[in-house]
N, C-alpha and C positions, 0 to 999 in steps of 0.2 A: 510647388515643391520641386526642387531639384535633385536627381540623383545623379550619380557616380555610376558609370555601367564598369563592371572589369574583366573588359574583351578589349581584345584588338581584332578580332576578327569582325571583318565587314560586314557582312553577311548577316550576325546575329546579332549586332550594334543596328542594322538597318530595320530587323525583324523587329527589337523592342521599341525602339523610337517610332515607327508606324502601330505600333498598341495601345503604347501608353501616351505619347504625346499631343490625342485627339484629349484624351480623357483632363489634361492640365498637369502635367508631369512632364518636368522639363530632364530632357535624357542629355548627358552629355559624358563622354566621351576621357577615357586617361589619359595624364599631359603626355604618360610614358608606360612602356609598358611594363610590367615587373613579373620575376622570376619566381610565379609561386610553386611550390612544393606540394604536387597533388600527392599526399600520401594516405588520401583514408581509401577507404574499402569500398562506398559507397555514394555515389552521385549527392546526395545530402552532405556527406561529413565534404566532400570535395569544393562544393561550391560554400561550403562556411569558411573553409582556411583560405578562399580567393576572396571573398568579401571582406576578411577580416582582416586582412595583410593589406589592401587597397584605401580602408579607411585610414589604418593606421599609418599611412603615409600620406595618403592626400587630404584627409580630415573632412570628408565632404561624404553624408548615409550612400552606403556602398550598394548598390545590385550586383551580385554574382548570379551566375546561371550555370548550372552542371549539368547535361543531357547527354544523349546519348541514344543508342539503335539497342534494342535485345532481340536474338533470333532464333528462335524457340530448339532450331534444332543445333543449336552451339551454345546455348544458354550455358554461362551467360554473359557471353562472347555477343557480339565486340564491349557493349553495357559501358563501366568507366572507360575503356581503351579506343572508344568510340573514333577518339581524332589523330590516334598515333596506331591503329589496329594492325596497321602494315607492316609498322618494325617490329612487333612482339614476336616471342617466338612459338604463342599459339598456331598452327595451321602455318606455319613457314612463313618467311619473312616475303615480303612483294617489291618488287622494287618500284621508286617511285620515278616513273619514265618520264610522267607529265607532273601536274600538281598531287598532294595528297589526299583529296577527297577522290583523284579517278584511281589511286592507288588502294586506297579502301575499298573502294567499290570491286576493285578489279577481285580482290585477296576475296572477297567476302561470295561472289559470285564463282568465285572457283571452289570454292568448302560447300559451297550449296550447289554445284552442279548437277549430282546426281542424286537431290534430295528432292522428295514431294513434295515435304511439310517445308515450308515455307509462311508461316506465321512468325509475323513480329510487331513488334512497337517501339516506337518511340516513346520516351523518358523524357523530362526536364522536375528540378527541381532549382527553387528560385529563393537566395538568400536575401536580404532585405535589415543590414545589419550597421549600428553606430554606437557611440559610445554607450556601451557595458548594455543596449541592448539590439537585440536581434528575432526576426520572423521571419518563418519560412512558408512554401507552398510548392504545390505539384501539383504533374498533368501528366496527363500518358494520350496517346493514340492508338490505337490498334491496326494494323494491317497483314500486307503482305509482301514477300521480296518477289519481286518481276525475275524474268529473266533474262533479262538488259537493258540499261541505263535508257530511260525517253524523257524528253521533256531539257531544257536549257535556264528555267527559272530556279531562284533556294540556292542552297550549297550544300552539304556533306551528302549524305544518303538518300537524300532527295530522289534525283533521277531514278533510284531503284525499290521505291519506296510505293506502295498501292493502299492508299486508307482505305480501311471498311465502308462499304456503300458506294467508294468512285473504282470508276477505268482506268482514271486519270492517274498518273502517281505526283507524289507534289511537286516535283519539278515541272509538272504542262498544269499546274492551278493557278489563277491570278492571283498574285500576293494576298489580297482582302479575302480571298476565299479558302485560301490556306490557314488565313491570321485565326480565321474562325472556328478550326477543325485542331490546329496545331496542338501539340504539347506545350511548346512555352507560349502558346497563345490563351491558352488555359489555366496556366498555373498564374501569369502576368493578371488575368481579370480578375484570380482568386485572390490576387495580392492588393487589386485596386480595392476588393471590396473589403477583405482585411482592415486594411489602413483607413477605410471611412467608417466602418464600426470601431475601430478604436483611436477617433481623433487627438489628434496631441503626441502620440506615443513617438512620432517621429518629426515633429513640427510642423 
């Protein structure tokens, strides 16, 4: 089976192809990247309008993927705004000095400075969509925000991110041990097994 992933980002293109591509799912990549319109409300409705703008140009079953951080005490901040959290005008805007992932981080670690409660999770929700039809799936993680970025592995919120049960935050976990724990590493298995209880539905 071959799918369409519709990211351009490295990072999350690299995540899903080390999941699914042990399992026989051939992941590949946009010829180009296109300018979708995240207008819904919700991680779900978000990654169906990217799924479904991706097919309908490249004609090839779409994976989108919508995810994101929620943090209990700004809930439910950053959630969709996840990869642009720096220039909204919740919590003042952050400038981005270096890349945007150290720019979220920065904005996010300043709002939570002087806060205790620091619970949060991670989200994904994972579209799975082609002509006239479409399935979805989700995963969440649970943890906590640190109080400063450790670890050099992942990408967005990683560095400051503490799963339930580790020391670790996911940036200092090795990829496979991440893939195991992950939000979209969860939703991506819920989606393999999906698609093997209802063989055919996507050829």
């Amino acid at each position: 089976m071959k799918l369409l992933v519709a990211t351009t980002n490295e990072g999350k293109l690299k995540e899903i192809k080390r999941i699914l591509e042990p399992l026989g799912i051939e992941v590949v990549p946009p010829p180009e990247k296109l300018e979708v319109e995240e207008t819904g409300c919700t991680f779900l409705e978000n990654a169906y309008l990217k799924a479904k703008a991706y097919f309908e140009k490249f004609r090839i079953p779409t994976l989108a993927d919508d995810s994101g951080l929620v943090v209990e005490a700004i809930a439910p901040y950053p959630g969709i705004y996840s990869s642009r959290f720096y220039e909204i005008e919740f919590g003042g805007k952050e400038e981005p000095k270096g890349n945007k992932d150290e720019a979220n981080i920065r904005k996010l670690l300043r709002l939570l400075e002087n806060t205790e409660n620091r619970n949060a999770k991670f989200v994904a929700f994972i579209v799975l969509y082609t002509e006239g039809k479409g399935v979805f799936t989700e995963g969440e993680v649970r943890g906590e925000i640190t109080r400063e970025p450790r670890g050099d592995r992942g990408f967005g919120y990683d560095p400051v991110f503490k799963p339930e049960g580790y020391e670790k935050t996911m940036a200092e976990l090795p990829p496979e041990e991440k893939d195991k724990i992950s939000h979209r590493g969860k939703a991506l298995r819920k989606l393999v097994e999906l698609l093997k209880n209802c063989e055919g539905l996507f050829g």
